[in-house]
KOLLO-161459 format. One record per residue (C-alpha): x, y, z; residue in three letters. Coordinates in steps of 0.25 Angstrom, whole numbers, plus 5000, padded with zeros to 4 digits. Example, Ala and Ser with C-alpha at 12.3 -4.5 7.8 and 13.67 -1.06 7.14 Angstrom:
% residues 2
r c1: 5049 | c2: 4982 | c3: 5031 | aa: ALA
r c1: 5055 | c2: 4996 | c3: 5029 | aa: SER
This chain:
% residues 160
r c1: 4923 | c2: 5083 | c3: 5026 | aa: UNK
r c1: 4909 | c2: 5083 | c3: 5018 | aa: UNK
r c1: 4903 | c2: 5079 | c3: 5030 | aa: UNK
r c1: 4907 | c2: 5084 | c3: 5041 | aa: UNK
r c1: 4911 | c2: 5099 | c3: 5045 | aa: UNK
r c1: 4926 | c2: 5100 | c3: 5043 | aa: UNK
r c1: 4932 | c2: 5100 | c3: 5059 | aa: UNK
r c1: 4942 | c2: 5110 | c3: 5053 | aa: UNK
r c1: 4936 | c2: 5120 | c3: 5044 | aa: UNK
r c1: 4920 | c2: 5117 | c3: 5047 | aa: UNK
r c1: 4918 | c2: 5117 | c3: 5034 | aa: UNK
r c1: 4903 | c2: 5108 | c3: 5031 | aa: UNK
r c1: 4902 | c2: 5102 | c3: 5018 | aa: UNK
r c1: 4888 | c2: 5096 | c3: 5022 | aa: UNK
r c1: 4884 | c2: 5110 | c3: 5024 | aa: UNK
r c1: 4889 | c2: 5114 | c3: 5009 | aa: UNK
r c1: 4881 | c2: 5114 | c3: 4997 | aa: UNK
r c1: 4891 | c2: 5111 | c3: 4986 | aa: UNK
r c1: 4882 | c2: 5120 | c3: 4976 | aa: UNK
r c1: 4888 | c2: 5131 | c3: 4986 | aa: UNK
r c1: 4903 | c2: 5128 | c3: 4986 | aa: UNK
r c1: 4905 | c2: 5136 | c3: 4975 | aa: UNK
r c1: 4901 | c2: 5149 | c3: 4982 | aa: UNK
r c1: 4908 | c2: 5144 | c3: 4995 | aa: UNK
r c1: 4920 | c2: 5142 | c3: 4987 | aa: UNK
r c1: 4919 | c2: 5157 | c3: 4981 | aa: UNK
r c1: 4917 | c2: 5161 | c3: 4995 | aa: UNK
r c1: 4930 | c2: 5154 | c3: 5000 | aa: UNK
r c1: 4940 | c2: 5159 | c3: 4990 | aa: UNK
r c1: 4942 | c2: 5173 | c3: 4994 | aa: UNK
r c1: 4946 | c2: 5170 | c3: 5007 | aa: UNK
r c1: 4957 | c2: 5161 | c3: 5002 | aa: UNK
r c1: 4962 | c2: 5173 | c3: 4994 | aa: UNK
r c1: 4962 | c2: 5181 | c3: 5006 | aa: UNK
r c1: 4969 | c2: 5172 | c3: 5014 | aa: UNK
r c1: 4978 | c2: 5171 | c3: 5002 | aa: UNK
r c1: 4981 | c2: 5186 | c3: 5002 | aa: UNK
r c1: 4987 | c2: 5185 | c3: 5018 | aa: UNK
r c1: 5002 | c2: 5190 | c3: 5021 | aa: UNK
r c1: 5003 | c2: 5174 | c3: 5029 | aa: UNK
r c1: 4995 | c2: 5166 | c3: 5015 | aa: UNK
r c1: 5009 | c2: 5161 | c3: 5014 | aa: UNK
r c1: 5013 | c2: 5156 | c3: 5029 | aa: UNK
r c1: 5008 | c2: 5143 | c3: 5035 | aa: UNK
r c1: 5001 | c2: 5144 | c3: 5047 | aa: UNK
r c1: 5012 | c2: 5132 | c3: 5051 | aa: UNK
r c1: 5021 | c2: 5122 | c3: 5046 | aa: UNK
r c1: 5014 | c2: 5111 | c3: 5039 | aa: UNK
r c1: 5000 | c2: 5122 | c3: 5036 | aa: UNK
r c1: 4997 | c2: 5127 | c3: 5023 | aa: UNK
r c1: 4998 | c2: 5142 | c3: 5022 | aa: UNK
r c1: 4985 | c2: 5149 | c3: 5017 | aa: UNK
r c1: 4993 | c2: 5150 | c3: 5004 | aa: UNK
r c1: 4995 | c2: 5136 | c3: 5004 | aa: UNK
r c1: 4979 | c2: 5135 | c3: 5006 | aa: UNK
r c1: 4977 | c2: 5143 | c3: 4995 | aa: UNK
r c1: 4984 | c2: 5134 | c3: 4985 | aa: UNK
r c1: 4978 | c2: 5124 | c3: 4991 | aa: UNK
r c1: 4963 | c2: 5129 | c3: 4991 | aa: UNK
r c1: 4967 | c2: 5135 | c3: 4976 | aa: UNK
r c1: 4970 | c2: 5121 | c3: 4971 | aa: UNK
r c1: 4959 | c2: 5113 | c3: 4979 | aa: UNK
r c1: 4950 | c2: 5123 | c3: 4971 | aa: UNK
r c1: 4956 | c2: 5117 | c3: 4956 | aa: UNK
r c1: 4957 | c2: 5105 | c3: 4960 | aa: UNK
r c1: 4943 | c2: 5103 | c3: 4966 | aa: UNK
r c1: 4938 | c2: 5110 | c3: 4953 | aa: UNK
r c1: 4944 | c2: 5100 | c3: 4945 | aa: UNK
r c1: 4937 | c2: 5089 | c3: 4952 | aa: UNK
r c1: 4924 | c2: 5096 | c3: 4949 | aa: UNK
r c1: 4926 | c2: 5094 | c3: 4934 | aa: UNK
r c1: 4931 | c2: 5082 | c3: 4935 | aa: UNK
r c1: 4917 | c2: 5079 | c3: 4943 | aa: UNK
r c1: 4911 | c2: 5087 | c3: 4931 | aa: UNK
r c1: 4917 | c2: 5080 | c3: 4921 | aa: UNK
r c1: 4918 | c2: 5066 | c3: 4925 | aa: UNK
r c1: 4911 | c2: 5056 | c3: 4931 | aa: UNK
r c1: 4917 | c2: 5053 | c3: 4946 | aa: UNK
r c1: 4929 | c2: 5057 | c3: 4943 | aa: UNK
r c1: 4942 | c2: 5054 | c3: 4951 | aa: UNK
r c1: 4949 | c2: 5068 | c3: 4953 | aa: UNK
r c1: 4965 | c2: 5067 | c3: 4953 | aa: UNK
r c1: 4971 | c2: 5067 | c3: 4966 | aa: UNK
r c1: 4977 | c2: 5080 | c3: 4970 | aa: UNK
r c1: 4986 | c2: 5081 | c3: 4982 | aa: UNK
r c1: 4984 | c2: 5094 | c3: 4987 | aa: UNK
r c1: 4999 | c2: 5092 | c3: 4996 | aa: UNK
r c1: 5005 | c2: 5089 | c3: 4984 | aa: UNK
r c1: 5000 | c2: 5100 | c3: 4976 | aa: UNK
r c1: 5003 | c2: 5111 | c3: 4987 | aa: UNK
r c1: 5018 | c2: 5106 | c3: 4987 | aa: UNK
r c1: 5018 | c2: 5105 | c3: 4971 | aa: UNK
r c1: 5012 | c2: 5119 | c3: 4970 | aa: UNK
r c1: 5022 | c2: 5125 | c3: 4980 | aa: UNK
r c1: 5009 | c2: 5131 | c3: 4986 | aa: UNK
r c1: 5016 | c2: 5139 | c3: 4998 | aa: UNK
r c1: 5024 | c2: 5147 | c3: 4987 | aa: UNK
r c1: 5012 | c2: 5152 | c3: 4979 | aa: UNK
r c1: 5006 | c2: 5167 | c3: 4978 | aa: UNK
r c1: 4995 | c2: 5168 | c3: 4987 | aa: UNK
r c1: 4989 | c2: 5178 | c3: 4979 | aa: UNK
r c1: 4990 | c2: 5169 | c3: 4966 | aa: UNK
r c1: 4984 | c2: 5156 | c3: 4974 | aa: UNK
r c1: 4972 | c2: 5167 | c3: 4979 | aa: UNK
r c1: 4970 | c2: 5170 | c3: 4964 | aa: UNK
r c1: 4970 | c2: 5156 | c3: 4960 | aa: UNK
r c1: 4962 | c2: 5151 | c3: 4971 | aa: UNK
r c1: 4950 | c2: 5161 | c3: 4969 | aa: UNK
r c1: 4950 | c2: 5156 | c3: 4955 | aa: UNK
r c1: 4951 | c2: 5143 | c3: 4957 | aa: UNK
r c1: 4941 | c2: 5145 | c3: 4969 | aa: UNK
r c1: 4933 | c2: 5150 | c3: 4957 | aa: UNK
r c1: 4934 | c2: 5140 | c3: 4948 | aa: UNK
r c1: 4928 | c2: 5129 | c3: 4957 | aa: UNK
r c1: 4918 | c2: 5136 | c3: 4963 | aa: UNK
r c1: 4912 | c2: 5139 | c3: 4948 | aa: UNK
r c1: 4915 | c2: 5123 | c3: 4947 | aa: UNK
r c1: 4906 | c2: 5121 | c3: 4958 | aa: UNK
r c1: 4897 | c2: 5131 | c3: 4955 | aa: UNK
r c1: 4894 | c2: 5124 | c3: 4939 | aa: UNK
r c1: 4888 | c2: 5111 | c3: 4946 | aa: UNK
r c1: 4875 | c2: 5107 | c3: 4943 | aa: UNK
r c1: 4866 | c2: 5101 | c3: 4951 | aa: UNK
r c1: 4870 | c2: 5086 | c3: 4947 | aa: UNK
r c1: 4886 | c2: 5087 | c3: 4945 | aa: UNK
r c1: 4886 | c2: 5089 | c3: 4963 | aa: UNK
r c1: 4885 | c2: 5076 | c3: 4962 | aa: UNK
r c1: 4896 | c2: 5070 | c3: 4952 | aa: UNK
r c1: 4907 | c2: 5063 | c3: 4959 | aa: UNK
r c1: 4921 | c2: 5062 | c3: 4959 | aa: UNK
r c1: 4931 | c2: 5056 | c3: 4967 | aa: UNK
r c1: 4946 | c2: 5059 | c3: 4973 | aa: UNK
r c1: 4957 | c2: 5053 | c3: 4972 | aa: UNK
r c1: 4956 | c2: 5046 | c3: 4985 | aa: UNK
r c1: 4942 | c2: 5042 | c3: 4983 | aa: UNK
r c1: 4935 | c2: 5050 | c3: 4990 | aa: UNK
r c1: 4921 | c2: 5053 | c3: 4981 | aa: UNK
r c1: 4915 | c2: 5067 | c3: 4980 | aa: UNK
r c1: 4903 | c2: 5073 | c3: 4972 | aa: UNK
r c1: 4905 | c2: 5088 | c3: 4966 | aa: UNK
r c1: 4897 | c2: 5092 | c3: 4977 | aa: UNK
r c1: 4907 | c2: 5084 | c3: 4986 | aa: UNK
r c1: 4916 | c2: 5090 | c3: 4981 | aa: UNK
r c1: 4911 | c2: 5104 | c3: 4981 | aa: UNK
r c1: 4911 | c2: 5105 | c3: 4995 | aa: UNK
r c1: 4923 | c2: 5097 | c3: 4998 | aa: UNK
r c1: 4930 | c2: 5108 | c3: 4991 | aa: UNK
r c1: 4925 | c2: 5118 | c3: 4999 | aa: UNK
r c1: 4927 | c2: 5112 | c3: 5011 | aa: UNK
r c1: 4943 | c2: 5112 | c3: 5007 | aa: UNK
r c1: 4941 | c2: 5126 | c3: 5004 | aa: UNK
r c1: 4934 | c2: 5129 | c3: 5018 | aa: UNK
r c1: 4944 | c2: 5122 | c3: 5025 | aa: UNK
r c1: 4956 | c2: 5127 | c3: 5019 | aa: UNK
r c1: 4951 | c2: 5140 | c3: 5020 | aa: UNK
r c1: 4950 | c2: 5138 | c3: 5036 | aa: UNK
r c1: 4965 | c2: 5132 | c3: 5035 | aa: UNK
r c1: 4971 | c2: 5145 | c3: 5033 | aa: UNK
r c1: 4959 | c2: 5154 | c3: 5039 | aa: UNK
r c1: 4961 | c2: 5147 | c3: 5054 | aa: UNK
């Protein structure tokens, strides 16, 4: 997805500076919350969809974990972040049962918190790497825009 528009959202990685997720991410949040704040946040769209609430743990935790993996990149050289299984987490965290209100709380701050992450990187740490789990290798500034992508996308998820 760094490459090439997302078919489904659109979403152009190529055409993101990563100096400027910061304030695309501090543009993104609110719409989350006002999705959040709908009488339906809790329903599924159909059987095996995420409901917006859903989404919104999911974006809420995407945005912590992706923050961690910015320190690590900070902190260490080429690090490998921990696997995190987003499936797993949603089932562990009971995501359909929480307050949408409280996940909209959470996830502006934490929306917050990553985009001032982003926003403390110098010229030279755009370039620290890092790697996942699986492999695949990523740059802060890979990272950066990955990140907003899954944002973006998600966004259209329970948008469309």
């Amino acid at each position: 997805m760094l490459d090439t528009p997302c078919p489904e959202c659109g979403f152009d990685a190529v055409a993101i500076k990563a100096t400027d997720v910061a304030t695309q991410v501090r543009d993104i949040a609110p719409a989350f919350e006002a999705v959040l704040d709908r009488p339906d946040a809790r329903d599924r769209p159909e059987p095996g969809v995420w409901s917006p609430l859903e989404y919104g743990c999911h974006v809420r935790d995407v945005c912590r974990v992706f923050n961690d993996r910015v320190h690590l990149i900070l902190s260490q050289d080429d690090p490998l972040f921990p696997n995190w299984d987003q499936d797993a987490t949603a089932l562990a965290e009971r995501y359909w049962s929480q307050d949408p209100t409280v996940v909209a709380t959470e996830l502006a701050a934490d929306a917050e918190m990553i985009a001032d992450s982003f926003q403390s990187l110098d010229a030279e740490q755009w370039s620290r790497p890092g790697r996942r789990s699986n492999g695949s290798a990523f740059t802060a500034d890979s990272l950066a825009r990955y990140f907003l992508h899954d944002l973006v996308h998600h966004l259209h998820d329970i948008s469309a």
